[in-house]
KEKE-3310 file (N, C-alpha, C; in steps of 0.2 Angstrom, whole numbers, plus 5000, padded with zeros to 4 digits):
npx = (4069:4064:4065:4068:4060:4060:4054:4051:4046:4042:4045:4039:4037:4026:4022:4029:4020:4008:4009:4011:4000:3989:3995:3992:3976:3971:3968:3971:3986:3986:3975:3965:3957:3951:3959:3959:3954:3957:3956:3945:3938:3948:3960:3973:3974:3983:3998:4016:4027:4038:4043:4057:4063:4068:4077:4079:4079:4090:4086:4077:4085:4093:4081:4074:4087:4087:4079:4072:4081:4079:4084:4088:4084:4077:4073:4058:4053:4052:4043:4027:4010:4003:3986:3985:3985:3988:4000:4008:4006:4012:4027:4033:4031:4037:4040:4046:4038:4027:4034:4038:4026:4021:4030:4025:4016:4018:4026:4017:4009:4018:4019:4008:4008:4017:4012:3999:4008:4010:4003:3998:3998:3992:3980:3962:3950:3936:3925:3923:3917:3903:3899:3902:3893:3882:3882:3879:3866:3861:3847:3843:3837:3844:3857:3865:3871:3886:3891:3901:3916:3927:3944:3952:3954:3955:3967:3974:3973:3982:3980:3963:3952:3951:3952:3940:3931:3934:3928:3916:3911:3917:3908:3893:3893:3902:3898:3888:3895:3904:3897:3892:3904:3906:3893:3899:3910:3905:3899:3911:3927:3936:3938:3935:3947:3957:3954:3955:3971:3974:3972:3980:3993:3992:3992:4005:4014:4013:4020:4032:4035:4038:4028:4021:4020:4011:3996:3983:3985:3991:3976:3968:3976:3972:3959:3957:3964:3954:3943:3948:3949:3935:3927:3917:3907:3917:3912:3907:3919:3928:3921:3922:3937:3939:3933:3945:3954:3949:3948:3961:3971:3976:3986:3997:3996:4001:4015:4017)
npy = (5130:5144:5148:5159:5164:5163:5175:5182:5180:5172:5155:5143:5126:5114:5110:5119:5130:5125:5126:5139:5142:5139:5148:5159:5156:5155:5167:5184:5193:5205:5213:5205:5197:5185:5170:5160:5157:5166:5180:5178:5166:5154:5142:5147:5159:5168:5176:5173:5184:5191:5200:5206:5215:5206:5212:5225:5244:5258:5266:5259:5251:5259:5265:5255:5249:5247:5241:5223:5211:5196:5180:5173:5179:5173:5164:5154:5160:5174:5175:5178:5175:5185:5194:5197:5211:5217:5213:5218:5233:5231:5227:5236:5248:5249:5254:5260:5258:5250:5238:5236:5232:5222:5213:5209:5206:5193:5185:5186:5175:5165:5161:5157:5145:5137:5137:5128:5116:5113:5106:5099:5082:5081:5072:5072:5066:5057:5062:5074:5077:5079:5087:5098:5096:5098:5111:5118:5116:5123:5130:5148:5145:5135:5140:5147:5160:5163:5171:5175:5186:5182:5180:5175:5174:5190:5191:5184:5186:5197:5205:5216:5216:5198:5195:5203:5194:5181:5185:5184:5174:5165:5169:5165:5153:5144:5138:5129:5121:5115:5108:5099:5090:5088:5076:5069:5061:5056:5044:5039:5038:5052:5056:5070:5076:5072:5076:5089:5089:5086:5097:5104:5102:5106:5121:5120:5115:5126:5134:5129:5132:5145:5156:5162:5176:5181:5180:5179:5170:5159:5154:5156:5144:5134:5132:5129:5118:5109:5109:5104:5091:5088:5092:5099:5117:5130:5139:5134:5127:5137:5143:5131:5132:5145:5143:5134:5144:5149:5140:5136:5128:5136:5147:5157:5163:5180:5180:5185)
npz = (5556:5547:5529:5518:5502:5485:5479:5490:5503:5518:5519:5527:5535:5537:5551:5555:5552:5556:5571:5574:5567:5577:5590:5586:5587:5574:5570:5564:5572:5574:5569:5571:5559:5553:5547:5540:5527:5511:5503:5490:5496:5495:5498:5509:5520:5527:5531:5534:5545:5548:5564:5568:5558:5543:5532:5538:5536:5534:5543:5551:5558:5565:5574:5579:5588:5603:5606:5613:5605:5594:5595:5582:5569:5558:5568:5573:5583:5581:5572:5564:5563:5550:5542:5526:5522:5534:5534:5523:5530:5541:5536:5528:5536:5547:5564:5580:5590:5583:5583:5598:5600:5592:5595:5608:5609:5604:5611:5623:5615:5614:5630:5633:5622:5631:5641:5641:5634:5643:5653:5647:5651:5660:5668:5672:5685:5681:5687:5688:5679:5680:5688:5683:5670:5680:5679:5670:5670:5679:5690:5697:5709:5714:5720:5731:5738:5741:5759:5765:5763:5749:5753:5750:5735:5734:5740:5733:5716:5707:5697:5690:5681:5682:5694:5698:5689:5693:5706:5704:5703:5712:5723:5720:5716:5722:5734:5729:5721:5732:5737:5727:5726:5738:5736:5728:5736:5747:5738:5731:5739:5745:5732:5729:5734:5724:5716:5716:5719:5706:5700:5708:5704:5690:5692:5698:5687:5679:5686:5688:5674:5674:5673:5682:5682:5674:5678:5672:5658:5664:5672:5662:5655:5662:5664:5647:5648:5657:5647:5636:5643:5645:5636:5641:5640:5640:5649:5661:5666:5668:5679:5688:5689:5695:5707:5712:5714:5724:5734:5737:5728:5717:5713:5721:5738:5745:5752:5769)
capx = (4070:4061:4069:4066:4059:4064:4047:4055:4043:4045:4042:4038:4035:4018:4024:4029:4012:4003:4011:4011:3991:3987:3999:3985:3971:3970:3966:3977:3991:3984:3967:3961:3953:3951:3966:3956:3954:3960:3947:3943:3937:3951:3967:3976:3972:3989:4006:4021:4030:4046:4043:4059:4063:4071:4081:4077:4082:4095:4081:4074:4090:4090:4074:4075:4095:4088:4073:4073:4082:4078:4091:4087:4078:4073:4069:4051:4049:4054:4039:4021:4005:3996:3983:3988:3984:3994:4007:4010:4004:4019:4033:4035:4032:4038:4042:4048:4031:4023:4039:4037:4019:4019:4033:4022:4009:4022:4028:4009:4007:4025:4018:4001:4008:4021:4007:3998:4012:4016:3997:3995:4000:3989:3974:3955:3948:3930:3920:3924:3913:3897:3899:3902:3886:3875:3883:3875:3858:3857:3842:3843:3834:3849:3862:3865:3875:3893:3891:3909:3921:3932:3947:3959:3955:3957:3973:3980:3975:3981:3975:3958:3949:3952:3950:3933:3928:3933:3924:3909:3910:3917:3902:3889:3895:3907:3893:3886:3901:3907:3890:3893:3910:3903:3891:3905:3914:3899:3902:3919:3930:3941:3938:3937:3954:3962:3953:3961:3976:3976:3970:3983:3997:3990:3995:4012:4018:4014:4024:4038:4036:4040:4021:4017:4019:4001:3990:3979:3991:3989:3970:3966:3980:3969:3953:3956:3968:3948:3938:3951:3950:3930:3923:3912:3908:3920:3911:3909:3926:3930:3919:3926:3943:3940:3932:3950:3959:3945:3950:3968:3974:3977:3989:4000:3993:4005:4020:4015)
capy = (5137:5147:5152:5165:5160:5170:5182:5183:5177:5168:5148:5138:5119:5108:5111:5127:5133:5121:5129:5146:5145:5135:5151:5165:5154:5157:5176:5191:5192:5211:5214:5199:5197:5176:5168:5154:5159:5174:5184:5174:5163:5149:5143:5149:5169:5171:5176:5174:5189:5194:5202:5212:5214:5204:5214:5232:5247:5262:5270:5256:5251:5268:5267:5248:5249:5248:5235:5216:5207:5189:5178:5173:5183:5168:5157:5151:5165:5180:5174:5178:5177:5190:5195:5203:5218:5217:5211:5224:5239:5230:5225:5245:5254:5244:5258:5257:5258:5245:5235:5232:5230:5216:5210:5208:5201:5187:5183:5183:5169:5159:5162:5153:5140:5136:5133:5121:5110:5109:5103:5091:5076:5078:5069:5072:5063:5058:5065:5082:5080:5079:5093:5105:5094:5101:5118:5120:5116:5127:5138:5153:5143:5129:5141:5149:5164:5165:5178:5177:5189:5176:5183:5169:5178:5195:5192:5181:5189:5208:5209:5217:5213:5192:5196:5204:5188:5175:5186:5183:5166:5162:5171:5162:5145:5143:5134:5124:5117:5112:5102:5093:5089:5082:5072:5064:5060:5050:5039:5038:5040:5054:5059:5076:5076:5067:5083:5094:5087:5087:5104:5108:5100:5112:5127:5118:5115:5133:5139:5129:5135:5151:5159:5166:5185:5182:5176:5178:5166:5153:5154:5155:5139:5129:5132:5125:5110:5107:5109:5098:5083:5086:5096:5102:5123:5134:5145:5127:5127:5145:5142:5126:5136:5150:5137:5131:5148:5152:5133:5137:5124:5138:5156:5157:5170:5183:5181:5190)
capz = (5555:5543:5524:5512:5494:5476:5482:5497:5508:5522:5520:5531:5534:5536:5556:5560:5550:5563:5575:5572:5569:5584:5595:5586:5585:5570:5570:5563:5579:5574:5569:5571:5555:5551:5544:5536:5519:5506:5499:5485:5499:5492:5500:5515:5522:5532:5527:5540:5545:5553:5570:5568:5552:5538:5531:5540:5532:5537:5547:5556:5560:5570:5576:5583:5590:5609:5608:5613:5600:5592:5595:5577:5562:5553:5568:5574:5588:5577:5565:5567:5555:5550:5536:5521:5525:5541:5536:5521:5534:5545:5531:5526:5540:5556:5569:5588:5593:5580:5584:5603:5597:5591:5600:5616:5606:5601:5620:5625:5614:5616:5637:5632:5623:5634:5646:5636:5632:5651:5656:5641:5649:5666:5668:5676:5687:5676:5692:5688:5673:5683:5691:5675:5669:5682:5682:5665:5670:5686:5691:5703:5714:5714:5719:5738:5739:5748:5762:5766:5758:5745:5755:5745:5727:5736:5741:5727:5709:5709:5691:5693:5678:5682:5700:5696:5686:5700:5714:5702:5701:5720:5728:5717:5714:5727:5738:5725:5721:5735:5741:5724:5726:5746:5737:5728:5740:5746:5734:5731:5746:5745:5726:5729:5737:5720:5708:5719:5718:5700:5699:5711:5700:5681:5694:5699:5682:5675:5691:5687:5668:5674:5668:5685:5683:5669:5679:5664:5655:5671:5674:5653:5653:5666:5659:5643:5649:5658:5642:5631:5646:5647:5631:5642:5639:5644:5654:5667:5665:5674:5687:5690:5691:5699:5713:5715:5717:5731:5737:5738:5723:5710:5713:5730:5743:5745:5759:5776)
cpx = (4067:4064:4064:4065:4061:4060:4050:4052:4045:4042:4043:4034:4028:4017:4024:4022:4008:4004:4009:4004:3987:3989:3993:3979:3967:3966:3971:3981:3990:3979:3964:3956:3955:3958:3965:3957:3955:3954:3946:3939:3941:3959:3969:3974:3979:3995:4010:4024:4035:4045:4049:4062:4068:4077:4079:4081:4086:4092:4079:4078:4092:4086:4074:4084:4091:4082:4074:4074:4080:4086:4093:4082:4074:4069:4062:4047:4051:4047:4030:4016:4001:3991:3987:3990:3990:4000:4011:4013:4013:4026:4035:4034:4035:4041:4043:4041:4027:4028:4035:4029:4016:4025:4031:4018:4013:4023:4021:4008:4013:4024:4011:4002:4012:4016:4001:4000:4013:4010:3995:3996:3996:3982:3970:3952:3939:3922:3918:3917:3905:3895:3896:3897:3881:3875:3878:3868:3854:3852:3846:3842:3840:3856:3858:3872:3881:3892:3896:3913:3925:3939:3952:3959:3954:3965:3979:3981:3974:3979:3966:3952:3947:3951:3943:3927:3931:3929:3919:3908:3911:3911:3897:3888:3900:3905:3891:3892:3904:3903:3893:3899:3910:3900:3893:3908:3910:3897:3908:3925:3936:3944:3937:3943:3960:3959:3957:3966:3979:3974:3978:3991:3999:3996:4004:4017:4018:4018:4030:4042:4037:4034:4019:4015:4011:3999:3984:3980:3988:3982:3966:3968:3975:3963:3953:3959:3959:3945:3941:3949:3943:3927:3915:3914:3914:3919:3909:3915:3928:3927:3922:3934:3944:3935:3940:3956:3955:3948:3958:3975:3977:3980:3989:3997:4001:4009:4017:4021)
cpy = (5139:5149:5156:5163:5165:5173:5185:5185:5172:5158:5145:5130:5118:5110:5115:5130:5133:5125:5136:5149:5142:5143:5156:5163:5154:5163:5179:5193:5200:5215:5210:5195:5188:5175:5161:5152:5165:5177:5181:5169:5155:5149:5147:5158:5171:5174:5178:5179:5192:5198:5207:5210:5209:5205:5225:5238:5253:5265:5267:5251:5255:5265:5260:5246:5250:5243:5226:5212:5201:5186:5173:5176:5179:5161:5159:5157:5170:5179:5175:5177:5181:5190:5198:5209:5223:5217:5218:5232:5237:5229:5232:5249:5253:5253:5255:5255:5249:5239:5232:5231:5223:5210:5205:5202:5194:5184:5181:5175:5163:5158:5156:5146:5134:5132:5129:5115:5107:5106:5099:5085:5074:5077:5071:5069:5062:5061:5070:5082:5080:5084:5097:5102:5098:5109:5119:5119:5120:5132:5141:5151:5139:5132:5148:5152:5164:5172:5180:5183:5183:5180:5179:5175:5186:5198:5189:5184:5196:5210:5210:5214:5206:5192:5199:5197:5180:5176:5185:5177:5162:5162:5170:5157:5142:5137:5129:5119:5112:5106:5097:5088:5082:5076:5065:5060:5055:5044:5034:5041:5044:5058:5065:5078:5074:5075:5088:5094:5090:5095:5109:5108:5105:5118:5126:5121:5121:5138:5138:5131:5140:5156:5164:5174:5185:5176:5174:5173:5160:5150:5151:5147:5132:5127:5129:5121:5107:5107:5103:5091:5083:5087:5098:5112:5124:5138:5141:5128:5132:5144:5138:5128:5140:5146:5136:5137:5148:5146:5132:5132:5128:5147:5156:5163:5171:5181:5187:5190)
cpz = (5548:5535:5521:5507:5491:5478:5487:5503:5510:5519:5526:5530:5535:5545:5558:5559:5557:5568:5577:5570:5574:5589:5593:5586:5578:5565:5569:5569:5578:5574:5569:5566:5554:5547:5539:5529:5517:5505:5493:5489:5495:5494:5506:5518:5525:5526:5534:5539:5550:5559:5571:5561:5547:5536:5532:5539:5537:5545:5553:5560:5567:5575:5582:5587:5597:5609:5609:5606:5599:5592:5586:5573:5560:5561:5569:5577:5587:5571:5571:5562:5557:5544:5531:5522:5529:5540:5529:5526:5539:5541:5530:5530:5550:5560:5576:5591:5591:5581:5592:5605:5598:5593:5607:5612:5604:5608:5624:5622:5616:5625:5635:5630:5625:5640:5644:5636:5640:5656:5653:5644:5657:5664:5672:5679:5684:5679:5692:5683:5675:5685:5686:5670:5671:5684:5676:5667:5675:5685:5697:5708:5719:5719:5727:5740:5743:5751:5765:5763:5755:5749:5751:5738:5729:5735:5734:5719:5710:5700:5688:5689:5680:5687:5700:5694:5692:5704:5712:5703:5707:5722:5726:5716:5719:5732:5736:5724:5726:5740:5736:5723:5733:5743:5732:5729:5744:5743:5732:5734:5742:5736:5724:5730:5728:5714:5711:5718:5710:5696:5702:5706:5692:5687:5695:5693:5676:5678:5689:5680:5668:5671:5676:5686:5677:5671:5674:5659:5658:5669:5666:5655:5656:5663:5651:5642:5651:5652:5639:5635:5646:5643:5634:5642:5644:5650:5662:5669:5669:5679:5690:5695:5696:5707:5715:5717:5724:5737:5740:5733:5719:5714:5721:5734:5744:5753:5765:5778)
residu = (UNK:UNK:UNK:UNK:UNK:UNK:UNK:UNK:UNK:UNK:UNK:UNK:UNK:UNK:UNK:UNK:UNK:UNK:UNK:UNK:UNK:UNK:UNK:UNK:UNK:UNK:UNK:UNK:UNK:UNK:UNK:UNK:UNK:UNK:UNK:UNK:UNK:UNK:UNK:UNK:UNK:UNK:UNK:UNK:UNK:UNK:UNK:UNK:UNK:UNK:UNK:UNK:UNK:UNK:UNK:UNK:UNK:UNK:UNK:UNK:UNK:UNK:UNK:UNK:UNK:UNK:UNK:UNK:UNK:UNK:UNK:UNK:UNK:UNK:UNK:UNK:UNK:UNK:UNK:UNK:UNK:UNK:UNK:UNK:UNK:UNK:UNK:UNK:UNK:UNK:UNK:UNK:UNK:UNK:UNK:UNK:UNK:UNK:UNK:UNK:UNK:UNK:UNK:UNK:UNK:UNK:UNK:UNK:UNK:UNK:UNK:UNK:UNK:UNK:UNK:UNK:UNK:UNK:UNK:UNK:UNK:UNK:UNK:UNK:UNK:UNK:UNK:UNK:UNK:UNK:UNK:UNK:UNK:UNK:UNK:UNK:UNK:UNK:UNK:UNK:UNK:UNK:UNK:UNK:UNK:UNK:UNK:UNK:UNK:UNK:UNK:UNK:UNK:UNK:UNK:UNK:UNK:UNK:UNK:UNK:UNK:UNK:UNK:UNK:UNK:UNK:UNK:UNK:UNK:UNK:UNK:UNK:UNK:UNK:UNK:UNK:UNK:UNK:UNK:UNK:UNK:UNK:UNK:UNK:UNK:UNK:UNK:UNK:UNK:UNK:UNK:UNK:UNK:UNK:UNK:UNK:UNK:UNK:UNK:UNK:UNK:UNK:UNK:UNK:UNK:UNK:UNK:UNK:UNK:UNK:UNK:UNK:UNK:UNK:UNK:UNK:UNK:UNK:UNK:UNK:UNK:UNK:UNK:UNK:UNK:UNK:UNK:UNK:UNK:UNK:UNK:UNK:UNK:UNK:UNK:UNK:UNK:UNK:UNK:UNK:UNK:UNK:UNK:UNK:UNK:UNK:UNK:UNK:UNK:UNK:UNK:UNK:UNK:UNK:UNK:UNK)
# end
């Protein structure tokens, strides 16, 4: 848990830090201004900041009496980093609005890295990584459009933006994929069936984590469990993905 110093800023350990700039990526959880360095370009750029406040005055009192409380002030997931700037702009003027503000934006990240922790400990079959080798090298020529409708990522992501970005990458890559995957399998008996599996498994254990209302959450979550077990680019990585919803491993098709 976090304490208060004589300044009366928050301290934190060597740990929670880590923690707390791994959940923003190390960007302002507001404007996103870098959190690397101060302006003097020396030493830390963050400063921890209360989500709801410290000690909030008569007003904001008032103003916040009907919002999601923290079941601790000082703990870990009442705390955020922001810039200076930010954090000033938010220390003396916190309002209901700026309040369930950056509340969400707090919950977003405790959703992300929730899903993180809960895909860390599966493994990749090392076949995969050929694949998302020769994705990056494809031509135009390489790749043999789906004239199907993707009827799986219609039915399954109702968030449009994310469902836009699948259907792109089902209906273009969807074929290629899945030759590679065959020629595989040619090889090593049944080795597409074992990345499935472990694809299907990422999706499991973000189900049982309770993540599936953000899909965005999920699909982000998969996506760079792949990149950490392959370092290959991220944008192999979503195709990759978005192959496994159209394939049925990744995001339940609605009840009929």
């Amino acid at each position: 848990m976090a304490t208060i110093g004589k300044d009366g800023r928050i301290k934190l350990n060597s740990q929670e830090e880590a923690l707390l700039f791994a959940d923003c990526n190390g960007l302002c959880s507001i404007c996103g201004k870098s959190l690397i360095f101060d302006k003097n370009g020396k030493g830390r750029g963050f400063e921890a900041a209360h989500i709801y406040p410290h000690s909030p005055t008569e007003a904001q009192k008032i103003a916040l009496h009907d919002v999601p409380m923290p079941r601790e002030v000082e703990g870990i997931d009442n705390i955020i980093l922001l810039c200076e700037r930010s954090h000033n702009i938010q220390d003396f003027q916190t309002t209901k609005k700026d309040y369930l503000k950056l509340y969400d934006i707090k919950q977003k990240q405790l959703r992300q890295r929730q899903a993180k922790e809960s895909l860390a400990e599966i493994i990749i079959e090392p076949e995969i990584d050929h694949v998302l080798k020769e994705l990056m090298n494809l031509t135009s020529d390489d790749l043999l459009e789906l004239k199907m409708i993707p009827v799986e990522v219609e039915q399954k992501i109702f968030d449009i933006p994310l469902r836009t970005k699948v259907l792109g990458y089902v209906t273009q890559y969807f074929s290629y994929i899945k030759a590679k995957l065959q020629d595989i399998d040619r090889v090593h008996n049944f080795k597409s069936e074992a990345i499935a599996r472990e694809i299907g498994l990422c999706f499991t254990k973000t189900k049982c984590a309770g993540l599936m209302l953000d899909q965005n959450v999920v699909f982000d979550a998969i996506v760079e469990w792949l990149v950490s077990k392959t370092h290959r680019e991220r944008s192999a990585c979503e195709i990759i993905v978005a192959y496994y919803v159209q394939d049925c491993e990744v995001f339940d098709a609605p009840a009929k």
